[in-house]
N, C-alpha and C positions, 0 to 999 in steps of 0.2 A: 529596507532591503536586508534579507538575511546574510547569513555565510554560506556556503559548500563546505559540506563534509563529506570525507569517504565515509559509504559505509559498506561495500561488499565490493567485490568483482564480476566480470562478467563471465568466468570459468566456472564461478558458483551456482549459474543458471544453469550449466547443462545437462542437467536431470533433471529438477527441481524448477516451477514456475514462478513461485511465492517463498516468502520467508521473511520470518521476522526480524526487523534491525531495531536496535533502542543507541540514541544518539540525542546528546543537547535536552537529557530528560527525559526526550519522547520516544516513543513505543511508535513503529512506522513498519506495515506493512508495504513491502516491497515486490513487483509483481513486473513480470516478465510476461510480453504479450506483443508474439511475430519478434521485430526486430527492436523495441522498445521498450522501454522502463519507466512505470509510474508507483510513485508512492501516496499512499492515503494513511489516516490516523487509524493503528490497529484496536481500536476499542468501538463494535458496534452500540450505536445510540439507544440501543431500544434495554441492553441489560448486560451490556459490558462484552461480548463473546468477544475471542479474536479473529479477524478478518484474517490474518497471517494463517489459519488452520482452517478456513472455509473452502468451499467447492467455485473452483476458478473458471468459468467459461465464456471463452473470447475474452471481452472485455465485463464482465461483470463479475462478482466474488459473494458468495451464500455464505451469510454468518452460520456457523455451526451449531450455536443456539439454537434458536428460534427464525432459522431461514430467512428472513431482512435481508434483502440485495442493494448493492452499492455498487457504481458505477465506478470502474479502477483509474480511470483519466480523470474523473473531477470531484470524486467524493462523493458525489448526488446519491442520496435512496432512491430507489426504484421500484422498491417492495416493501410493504409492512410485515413486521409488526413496526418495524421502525418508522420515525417520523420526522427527521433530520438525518441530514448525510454527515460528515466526519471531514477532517479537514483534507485539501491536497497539496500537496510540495512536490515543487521545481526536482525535476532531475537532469542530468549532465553524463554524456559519458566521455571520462578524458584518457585514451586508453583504453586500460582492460579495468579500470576504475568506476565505480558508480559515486556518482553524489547526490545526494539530499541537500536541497535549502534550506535551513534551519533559520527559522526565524530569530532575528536581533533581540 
């Protein structure tokens, strides 16, 4: 079982959908979708691009690379070039506070 960390607020969502948090080492895109918050590993599998600067709609996020789509609730690819998804972490909202699970 990991920890919770802060790593944004929820007043930083309101213009912005995505953005990038580095926390516990990791590089975590952070993405805002309806009334909810998922984070996945911001380095696409297929040649590193950041998912944190890709094209976010509904629930999916286009590496800006080389287009590879990933699914923003579980990490999953959905689209090649890529051919494994990226990790995902637990989010929390306690307040106006976001947390990321950071693994042990």
């Amino acid at each position: 079982m990991g920890q919770y960390k802060k790593v944004a607020s929820t007043n930083e969502f309101d213009t912005a959908k995505q953005r990038l948090v580095e926390v516990g080492g990791l590089k975590i895109a952070l993405f805002s979708v309806g009334d909810k918050y998922y984070a996945i590993g911001d380095t696409c599998t297929h040649r590193g691009g950041p998912l944190s600067e890709g094209m976010l709609a509904e629930d999916t996020v286009t590496c800006p690379l080389h287009s590879a789509r990933f699914d923003v609730k579980t990490g999953k690819v959905l689209g090649p070039p890529a051919s494994q998804g990226v990790p995902s972490y637990n989010v929390r909202v306690s307040g106006n506070d976001i947390e990321v699970e950071i693994p042990s």
